[in-house]
N, C-alpha and C positions, 0 to 999 in steps of 0.2 A: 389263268387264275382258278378256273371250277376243273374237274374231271370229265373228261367227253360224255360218258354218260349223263351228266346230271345238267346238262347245256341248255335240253329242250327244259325244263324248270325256268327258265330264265330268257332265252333268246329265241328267234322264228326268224328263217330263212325265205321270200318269196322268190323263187327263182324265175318265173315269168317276167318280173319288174324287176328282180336287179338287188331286191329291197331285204338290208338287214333289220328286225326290230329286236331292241332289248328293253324286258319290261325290269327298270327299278326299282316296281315295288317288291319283284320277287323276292330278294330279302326276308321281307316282314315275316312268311310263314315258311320258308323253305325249311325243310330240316337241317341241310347242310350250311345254316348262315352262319351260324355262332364263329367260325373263323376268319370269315370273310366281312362280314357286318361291321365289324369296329371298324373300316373307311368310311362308310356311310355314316357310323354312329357319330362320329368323331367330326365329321363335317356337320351335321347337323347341331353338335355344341358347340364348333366355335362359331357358326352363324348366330345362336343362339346366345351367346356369351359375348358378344362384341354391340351388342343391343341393349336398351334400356328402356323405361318406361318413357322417358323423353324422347327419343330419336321412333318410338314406332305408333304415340301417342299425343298430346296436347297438356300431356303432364311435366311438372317442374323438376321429376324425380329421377336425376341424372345416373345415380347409382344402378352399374350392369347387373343384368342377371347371375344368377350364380347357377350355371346346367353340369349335370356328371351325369357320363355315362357308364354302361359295365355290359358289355356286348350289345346287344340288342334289348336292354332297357335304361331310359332317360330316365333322371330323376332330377325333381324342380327343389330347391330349397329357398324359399323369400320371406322376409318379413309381413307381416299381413298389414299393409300400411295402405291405405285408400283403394284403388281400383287395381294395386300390383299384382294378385293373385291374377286376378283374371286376365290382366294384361301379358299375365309371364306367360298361361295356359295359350293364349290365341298365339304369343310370338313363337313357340314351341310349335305352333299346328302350322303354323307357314314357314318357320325351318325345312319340318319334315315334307311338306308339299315340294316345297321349291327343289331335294335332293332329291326323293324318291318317288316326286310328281300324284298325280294325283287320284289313286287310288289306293296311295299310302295310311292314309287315317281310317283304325278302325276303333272307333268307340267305345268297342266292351274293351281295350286292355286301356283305357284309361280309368285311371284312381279321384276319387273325388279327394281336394285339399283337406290335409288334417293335422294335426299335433300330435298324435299317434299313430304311427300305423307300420308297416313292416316290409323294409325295403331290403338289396341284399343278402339275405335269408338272418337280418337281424329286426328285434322291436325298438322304436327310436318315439322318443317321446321329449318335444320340443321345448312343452313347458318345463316341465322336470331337469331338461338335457341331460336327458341321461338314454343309455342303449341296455339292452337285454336280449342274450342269448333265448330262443322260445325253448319252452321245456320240452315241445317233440323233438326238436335237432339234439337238446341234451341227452335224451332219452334212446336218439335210435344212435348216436355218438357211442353211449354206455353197449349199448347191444353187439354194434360191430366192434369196439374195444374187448370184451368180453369172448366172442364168437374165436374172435383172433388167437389169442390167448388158451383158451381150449384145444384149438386145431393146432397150434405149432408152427403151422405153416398156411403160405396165402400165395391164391395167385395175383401178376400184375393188377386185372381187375379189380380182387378184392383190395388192394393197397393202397389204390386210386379211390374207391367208396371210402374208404376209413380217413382217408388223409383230406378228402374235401369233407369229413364231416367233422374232423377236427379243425379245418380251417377258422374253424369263427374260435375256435377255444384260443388259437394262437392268436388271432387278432385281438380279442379282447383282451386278452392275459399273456403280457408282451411277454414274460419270462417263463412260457409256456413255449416260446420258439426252439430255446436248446431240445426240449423232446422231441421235438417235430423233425430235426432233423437229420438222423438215425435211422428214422423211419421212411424221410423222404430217398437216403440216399441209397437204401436197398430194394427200395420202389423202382429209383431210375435201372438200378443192374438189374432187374428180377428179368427172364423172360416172357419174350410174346404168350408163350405156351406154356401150359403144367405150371406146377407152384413150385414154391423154394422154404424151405425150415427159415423160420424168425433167427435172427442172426441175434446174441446175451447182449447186445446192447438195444437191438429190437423191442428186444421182452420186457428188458427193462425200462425202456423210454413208455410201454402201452402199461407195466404195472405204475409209475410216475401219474401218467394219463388217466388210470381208473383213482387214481385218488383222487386226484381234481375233480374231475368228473363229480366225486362221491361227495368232497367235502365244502369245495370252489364256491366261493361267488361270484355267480356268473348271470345275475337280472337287475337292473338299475345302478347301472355302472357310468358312476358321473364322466360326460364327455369332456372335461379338462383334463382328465389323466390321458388322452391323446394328446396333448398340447403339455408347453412347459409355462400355463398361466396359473399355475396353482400355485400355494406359500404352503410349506411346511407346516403338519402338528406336532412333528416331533422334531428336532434337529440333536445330530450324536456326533460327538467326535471321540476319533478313536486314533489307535499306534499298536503297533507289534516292535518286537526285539526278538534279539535272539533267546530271552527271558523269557518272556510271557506274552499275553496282551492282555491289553482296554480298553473299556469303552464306554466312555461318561453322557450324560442324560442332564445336562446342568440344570433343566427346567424341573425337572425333578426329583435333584436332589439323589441320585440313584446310579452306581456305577457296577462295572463285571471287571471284576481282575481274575485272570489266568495261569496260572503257571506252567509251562510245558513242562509235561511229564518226561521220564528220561526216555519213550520211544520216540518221540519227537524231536525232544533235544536229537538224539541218532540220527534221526530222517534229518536233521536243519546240515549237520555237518556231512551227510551222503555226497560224494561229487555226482557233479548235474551229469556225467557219463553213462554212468552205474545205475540209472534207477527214475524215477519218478521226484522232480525238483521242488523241495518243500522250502521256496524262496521265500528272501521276507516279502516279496509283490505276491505270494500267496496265503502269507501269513498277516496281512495288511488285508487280503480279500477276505479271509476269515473269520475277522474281527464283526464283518456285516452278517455273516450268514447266523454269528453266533448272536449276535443282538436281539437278531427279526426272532427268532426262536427261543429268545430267551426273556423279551418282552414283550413276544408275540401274543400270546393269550392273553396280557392286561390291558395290552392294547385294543383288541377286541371288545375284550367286556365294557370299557369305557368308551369304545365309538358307536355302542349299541345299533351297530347295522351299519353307520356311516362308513364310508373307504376313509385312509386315513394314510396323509402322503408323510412319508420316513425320507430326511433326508442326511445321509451319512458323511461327515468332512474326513476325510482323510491324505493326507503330505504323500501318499504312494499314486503315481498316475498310472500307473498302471492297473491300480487295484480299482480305480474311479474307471478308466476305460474298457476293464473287462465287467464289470457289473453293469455300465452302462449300455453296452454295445451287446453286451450277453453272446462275446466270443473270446475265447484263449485257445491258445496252444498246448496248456499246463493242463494233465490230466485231471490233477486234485482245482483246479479253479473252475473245470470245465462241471465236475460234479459241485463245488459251492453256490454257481449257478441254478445248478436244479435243486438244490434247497434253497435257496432264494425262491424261487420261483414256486415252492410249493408250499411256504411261507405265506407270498403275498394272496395265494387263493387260500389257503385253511382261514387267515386272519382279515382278512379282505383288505389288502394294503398296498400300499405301490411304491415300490421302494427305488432312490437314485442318488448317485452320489458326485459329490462336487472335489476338488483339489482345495487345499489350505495348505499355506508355505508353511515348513516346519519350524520356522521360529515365533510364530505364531499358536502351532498345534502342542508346546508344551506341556500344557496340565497330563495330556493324553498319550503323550511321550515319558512324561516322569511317571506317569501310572503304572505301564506295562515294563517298564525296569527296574519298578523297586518291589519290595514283598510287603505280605501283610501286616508286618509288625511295625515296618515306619509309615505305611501306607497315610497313617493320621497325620503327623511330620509332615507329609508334602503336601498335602493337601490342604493341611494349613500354612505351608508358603503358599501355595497358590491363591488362596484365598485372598491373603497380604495384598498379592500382587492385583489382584481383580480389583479391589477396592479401591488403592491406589490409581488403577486404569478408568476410577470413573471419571475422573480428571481429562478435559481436555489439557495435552499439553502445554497448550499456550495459558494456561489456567493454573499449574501446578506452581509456577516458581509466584506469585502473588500469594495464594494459599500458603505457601512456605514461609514469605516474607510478614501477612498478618501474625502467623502463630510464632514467628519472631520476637516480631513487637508484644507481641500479647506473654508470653511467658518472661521478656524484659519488666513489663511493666509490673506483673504479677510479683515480679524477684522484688523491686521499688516498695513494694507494697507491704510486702510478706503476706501477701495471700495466696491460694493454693490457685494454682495453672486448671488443675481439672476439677468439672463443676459437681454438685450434685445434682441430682435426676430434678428434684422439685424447683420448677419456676420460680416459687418462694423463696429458695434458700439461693439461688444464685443469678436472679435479674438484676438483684441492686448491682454488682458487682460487673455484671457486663453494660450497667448505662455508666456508671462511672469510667468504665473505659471508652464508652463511644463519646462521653463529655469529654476526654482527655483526647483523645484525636481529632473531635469535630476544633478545639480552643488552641493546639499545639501543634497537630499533624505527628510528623516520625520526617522530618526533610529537614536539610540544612538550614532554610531560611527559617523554622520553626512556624509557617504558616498552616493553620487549620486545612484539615480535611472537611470536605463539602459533605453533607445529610447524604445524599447518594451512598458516597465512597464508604462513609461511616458504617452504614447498612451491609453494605457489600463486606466489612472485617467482620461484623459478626455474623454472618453468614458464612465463611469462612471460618471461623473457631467455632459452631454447629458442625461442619461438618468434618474436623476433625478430634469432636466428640462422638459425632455417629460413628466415624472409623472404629476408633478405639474402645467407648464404652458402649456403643448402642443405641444412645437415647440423642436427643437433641435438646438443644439451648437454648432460650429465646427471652426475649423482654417481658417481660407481664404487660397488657394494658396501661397503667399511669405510667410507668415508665419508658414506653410506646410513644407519648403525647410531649417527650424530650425528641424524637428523632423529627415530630413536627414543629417542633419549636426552631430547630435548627434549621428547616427546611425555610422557613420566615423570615429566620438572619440573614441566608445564606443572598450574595447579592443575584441579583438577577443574573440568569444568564444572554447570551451575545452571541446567536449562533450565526457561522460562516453566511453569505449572504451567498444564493444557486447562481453557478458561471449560467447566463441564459445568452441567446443562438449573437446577440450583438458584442457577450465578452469574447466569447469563440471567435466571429468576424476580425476584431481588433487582435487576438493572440494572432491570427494569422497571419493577417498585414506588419504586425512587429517580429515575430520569428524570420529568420536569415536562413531557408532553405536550400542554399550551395553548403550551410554546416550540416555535417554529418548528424551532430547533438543535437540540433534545433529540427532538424526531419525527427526523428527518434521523437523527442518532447512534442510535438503534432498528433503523430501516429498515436501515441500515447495517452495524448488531451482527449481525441477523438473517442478511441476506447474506454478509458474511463466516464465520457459524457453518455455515452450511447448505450453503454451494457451496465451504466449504473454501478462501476466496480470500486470497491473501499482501498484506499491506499497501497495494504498490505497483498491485494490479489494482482498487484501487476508492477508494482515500483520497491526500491529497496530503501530501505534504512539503513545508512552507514555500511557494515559488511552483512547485516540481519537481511536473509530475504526466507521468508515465507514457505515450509515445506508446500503449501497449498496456492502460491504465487502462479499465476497463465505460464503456461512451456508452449516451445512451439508444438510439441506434439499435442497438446490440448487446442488445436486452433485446424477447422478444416473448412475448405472451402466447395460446394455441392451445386448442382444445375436443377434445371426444374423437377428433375425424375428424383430430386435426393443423392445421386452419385457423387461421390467424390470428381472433384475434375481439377488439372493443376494449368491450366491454361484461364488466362482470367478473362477472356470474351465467353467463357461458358459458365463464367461463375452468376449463380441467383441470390446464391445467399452465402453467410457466414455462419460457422455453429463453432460454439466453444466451450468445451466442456469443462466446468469448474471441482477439482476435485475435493474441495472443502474450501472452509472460510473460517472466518473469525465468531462467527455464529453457527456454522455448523459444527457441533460437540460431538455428531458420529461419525462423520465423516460419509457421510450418505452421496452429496456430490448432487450436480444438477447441471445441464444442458443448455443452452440458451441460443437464440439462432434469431438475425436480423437479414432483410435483404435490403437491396440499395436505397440510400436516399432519394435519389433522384439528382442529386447535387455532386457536381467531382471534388470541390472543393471541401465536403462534411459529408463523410460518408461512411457509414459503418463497415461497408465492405472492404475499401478502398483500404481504407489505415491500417488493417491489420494485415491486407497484404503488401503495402509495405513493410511494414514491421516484420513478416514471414521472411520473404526474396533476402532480408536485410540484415536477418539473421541467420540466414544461409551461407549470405555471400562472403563472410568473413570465416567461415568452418564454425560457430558455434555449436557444442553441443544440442542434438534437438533439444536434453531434456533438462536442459538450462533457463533461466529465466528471458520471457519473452523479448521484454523491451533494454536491450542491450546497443551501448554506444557502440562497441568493438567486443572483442572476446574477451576483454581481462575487467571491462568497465560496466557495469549494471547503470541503468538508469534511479536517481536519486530521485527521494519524493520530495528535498528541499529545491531540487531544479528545475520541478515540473511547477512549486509554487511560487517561485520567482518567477518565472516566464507568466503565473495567471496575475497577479501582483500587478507586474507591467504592465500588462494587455488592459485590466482594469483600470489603472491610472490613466491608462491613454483614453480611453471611454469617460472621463469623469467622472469615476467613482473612487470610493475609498478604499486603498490597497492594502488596509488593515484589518479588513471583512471577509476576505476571499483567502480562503487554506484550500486544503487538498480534500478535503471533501466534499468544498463547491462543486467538484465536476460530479458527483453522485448525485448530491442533492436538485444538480441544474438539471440533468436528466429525465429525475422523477418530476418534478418541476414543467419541464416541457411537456411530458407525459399525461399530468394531469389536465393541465390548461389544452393540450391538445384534445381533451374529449375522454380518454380512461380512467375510470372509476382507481377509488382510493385503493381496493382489492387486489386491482390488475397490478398497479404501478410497483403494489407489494409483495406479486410473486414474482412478478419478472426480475424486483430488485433483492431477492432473495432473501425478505423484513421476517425475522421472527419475531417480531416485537410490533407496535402500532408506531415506533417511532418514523415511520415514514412520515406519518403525519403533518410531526413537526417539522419536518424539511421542509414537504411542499410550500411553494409560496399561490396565492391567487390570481396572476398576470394583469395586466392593466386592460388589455382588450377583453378580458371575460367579464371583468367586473363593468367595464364601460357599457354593456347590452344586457346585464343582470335585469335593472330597475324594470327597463322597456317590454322584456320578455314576461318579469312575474306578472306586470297588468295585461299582455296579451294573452297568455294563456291559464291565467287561473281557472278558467270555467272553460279552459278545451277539454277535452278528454285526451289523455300521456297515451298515446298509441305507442308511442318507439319502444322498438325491440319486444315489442308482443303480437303474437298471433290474433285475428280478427276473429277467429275458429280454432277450435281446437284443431290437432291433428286427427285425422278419421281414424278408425283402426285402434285395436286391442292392445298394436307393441308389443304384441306375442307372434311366434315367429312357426309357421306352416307350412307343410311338405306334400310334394305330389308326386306320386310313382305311375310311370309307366309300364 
């Protein structure tokens, strides 16, 4: 492993005795360790890293160390939380005892804990989190960029100073990497001996480099721009053609349309044989570099110092993968790159971009193929169309059907359909219409619509008054005091009575499990009971199923590590990703994840993997709906409320109480009576509203130990679920360099 010369550094031979010694702490100062030391290093962090303050301590704080090395210096990073600095310090000193024995610790190269201080040849400041290039590496960086550039030519040596002192510019400033390496790879050819002429794309990678250098921000550079935990301040979607390009700014208000000139048009038709490929995946790339540059300086001015993350949509993947990855093959992509990149340091920005399916990316597609004369023209279709999309779908054809009714009734009248701006001049006119549907309804049977529903039409002709004229519509106050009046007629309501753990018991014992359909309506009971799901998320109406309905591919089953595993002795849990609902209006989507009952007979894990095998085993599409009798048959939500009908009558209750909602409402229902708070039961059941509320019912056993417990603990003091002490510690998070 070492050179014969450099041996005695390290080992002693006693030839009288026989006796080899190796001393391991020689490492620590030898000159020649920095090659060799990362085995040592490396074993001492994962000694270091597989410890915590519980396993080397008397402390409850299970969470491992966090140790990095970089040859021959550790570096500690922990939260400053009770006795963990000092505990990470001592487990750090008996790592390195135990590998490099015990003449290994020398005291002056230990760092005192700090929230600043300068590790890796960068300044890292914990409170802030933020890093900072120091202004001498920037400085002697500028000198050797400079010196380079003068001379024309450099040897190995000097290529290797230059390049480890632009190292921290490429780490910091990821789009600073395409310069880097041009210069790396005539680094690697250059010779042992004598120097070599800077090769024109050398020269131009170090004058790239002296701008940076010159204009860059490169001190207090927020550490999430290493991470992908940040959200956009600016979001742009853009399109190329063989036209032009564009690139829209919808937040404000603000687009770049392009025309290719006829050298371009020339280059777009060049065959890719003949020349330098001016593709639409590099006319898609384009579209970024001209944005950062062309909203770059306002962006600036308005983030007064702050970084400011740019995030670009664009239908071309290729044009997302070469800006991401910051590599192509395409000469013109590989320079769009380096203005990207000298972009985000002039404006101090960080730029990245994402894929959007192109029938989506429209507005940004019809930009960059029309010109500026219809430009207005489209733009006001798309407008149309945005306003229209505020609608969730399942919302539009109701919308449609009020302003039905409402221009029918207005024809009846001979009044005018659309109102004026003043409350005054047009409330009488919409209480008279909510009178006319609260007394008549718009249905065959001509029964009244309820105060609710009433509210909800004029809510609906408001907003296709905002579409159209801008302003909104509403009741004045006395006329206000009509939608409560109706609220007092309307009869009480009679909500579904929660399937609870004894109707379940009874469904089971009455379902005929050798039927294929009565396995199916189980599996199904179960999941509706336990994930709390509405109707429409897992069962069909008629031929109507739910574009946001459970698919087998939304259903995964994970072991203790979180892996997916398809063997069900290693399943822990369930997770089922819901990709909208009937309350979700954006389509945001949310996750949900149970593990076993404890019971094989009701089990959240159980049912759905039935339901999975079940809908395998007959070739169902995966991305078809879940709970399916056979391939051609979906599960109905009238067969899942007959089966609970039964199950209830066989219990002694009324079969005219229980709908398909029971299994939601029993759920939450268990939930609370089980011990979770009104909050909990409402994000797991995914409540935008406080109507969970009214579901829950109050169980007989809780209320039985109510009376008993207020006079026991009125005068205790409510410890549960609060600390006796606080937490020790700042909560601010402290770093130590070796």
């Amino acid at each position: 492993m070492t050179a014969a010369a450099q041996v005695f550094r390290m080992a002693a031979y006693i030839e009288e005795l026989g006796i080899l010694i190796i001393d391991l702490a020689a490492p620590f100062g030898w000159s020649g360790s920095p090659p060799y030391y990362s085995l040592f290093g490396r074993a001492i962090t994962w000694r270091m890293g597989t410890n915590s303050p519980a396993s080397v301590s008397n402390s409850n704080d299970s969470e491992r160390f966090f140790p990095y090395e970089w040859v021959d210096d550790h570096i500690l990073v922990e939260p400053d939380v009770g006795d963990r600095l000092q505990v990470a310090e001592a487990t750090l000193r008996h790592a390195m005892l135990a590998v490099l024995g015990p003449r290994s610790i020398n005291e002056a190269k230990f760092s005192s804990w700090s929230s600043d201080l300068t590790a890796l040849g960068l300044r890292w400041n914990t409170v802030d989190r933020s890093v900072s290039i120091p202004a001498d590496k920037i400085e002697k960086a500028h000198s050797r960029v400079r010196a380079m550039l003068e001379k024309g030519a450099a040897s190995k040596s000097e290529f290797y100073k230059l390049l480890g002192s632009l190292r921290h510019v490429a780490t910091c400033l990821r789009t600073a990497k395409p310069f880097y390496q041009r210069l790396q790879c005539q680094c690697t050819s250059a010779p042992r001996f004598g120097k070599v002429k800077l090769s024109e794309g050398s020269v131009a990678d170090l004058l790239w480099f002296e701008q940076i250098l010159n204009h860059g921000c490169l001190a207090e550079l927020p550490l999430d721009m290493f991470g992908d935990t940040f959200s956009p301040h600016v979001e742009l979607y853009m399109n190329a053609s063989n036209i032009g390009a564009a690139v829209l700014d919808p937040a404000s208000d603000e687009f770049i349309q392009v025309k290719f000139d006829n050298d371009e048009l020339r280059m777009i038709n060049i065959p890719q044989a003949t020349g330098p490929e001016f593709s639409i995946n590099v006319r898609e790339h384009l579209c970024i570099a001209l944005a950062v540059w062309t909203w770059g300086p306002k962006w600036s001015r308005q983030s007064k110092g702050r970084m400011l993350y740019i995030k670009c949509w664009s239908d071309n993947t290729s044009a997302v993968v070469w800006c991401n990855k910051l590599r192509s093959g395409n000469v013109f992509s590989q320079e769009l790159n380096r203005c990207i990149g000298l972009a985000e340091a002039y404006f101090n920005l960080r730029v990245s971009a994402a894929h959007i399916p192109g029938s989506i990316n429209s507005m940004a597609d019809a930009a960059s193929r029309s010109s500026a004369g219809n430009m207005q023209k489209t733009l006001h279709g798309l407008l149309e169309q945005l306003q229209s999309r505020s609608l969730a779908s399942a919302s539009a054809s109701k919308y449609s059907g009020t302003w039905s009714q409402w221009c029918t009734w207005c024809e009846w009248l001979n009044l005018p359909r659309w109102l004026p701006e003043s409350p005054r001049q047009h409330s009488y006119q919409l209480a008279l219409f909510a009178v006319y549907c609260w007394q008549f309804g718009w249905n065959n049977s001509r029964s009244g619509n309820t105060a609710g529903t009433v509210l909800s039409k004029i809510s609906h002709i408001t907003w296709h008054h905002r579409k159209m004229l801008g302003y909104s519509v509403q009741l004045l106050p006395g006329h206000q005091l009509s939608s409560t009046g109706m609220r007092r007629s309307d009869p009480s309501s009679t909500p579904k009575s929660p399937v609870a753990t004894t109707i379940l018991k009874r469904l089971h014992e009455y379902l005929n499990f050798s039927s294929v359909q009565h396995r199916v309506i189980w599996g199904a009971s179960v999941l509706g009971f336990f994930f709390l799901l509405r109707r429409s998320e897992y069962l069909a109406q008629g031929s109507d199923v739910k574009p946001y309905a459970i698919q087998r591919t939304d259903v995964k089953f994970v072991n203790n590590e979180e892996k997916e595993v398809e063997n069900l002795r290693q399943v822990t849990a369930v997770v089922i990703y819901f990709r909208g609902s009937k309350a979700d209006q954006f389509g945001e989507g949310a996750t949900r994840r149970l593990e076993r009952s404890g019971t094989q007979w009701c089990c959240p894990v159980l049912a759905p993997w039935y339901l999975v095998e079940h809908h395998k085993s007959f070739g169902a599409k995966e991305d078809s709906l879940l709970c399916k009798v056979d391939v051609n048959t979906n599960l109905q939500v009238g067969e899942v409320v007959r089966a609970l009908k039964s199950a209830a009558e066989c219990a002694g209750q009324n079969p005219d109480s229980y709908g398909s909602h029971s299994l939601r409402s029993g759920g939450a229902t268990a939930l609370f009576n089980a011990g979770y708070d009104s909050l909990a039961v409402k994000r797991f059941g995914r409540w935008r509203s406080d109507a969970v509320e009214r579901y829950t019912r109050i169980g007989g056993r809780l209320t039985a130990r109510m009376a008993a417990e207020m006079v026991a603990k009125c005068a205790s003091k409510r410890t549960e679920g609060v600390s006796s002490t606080p937490l020790p510690g700042n909560g601010g998070t402290s770093m130590q360099t070796l």
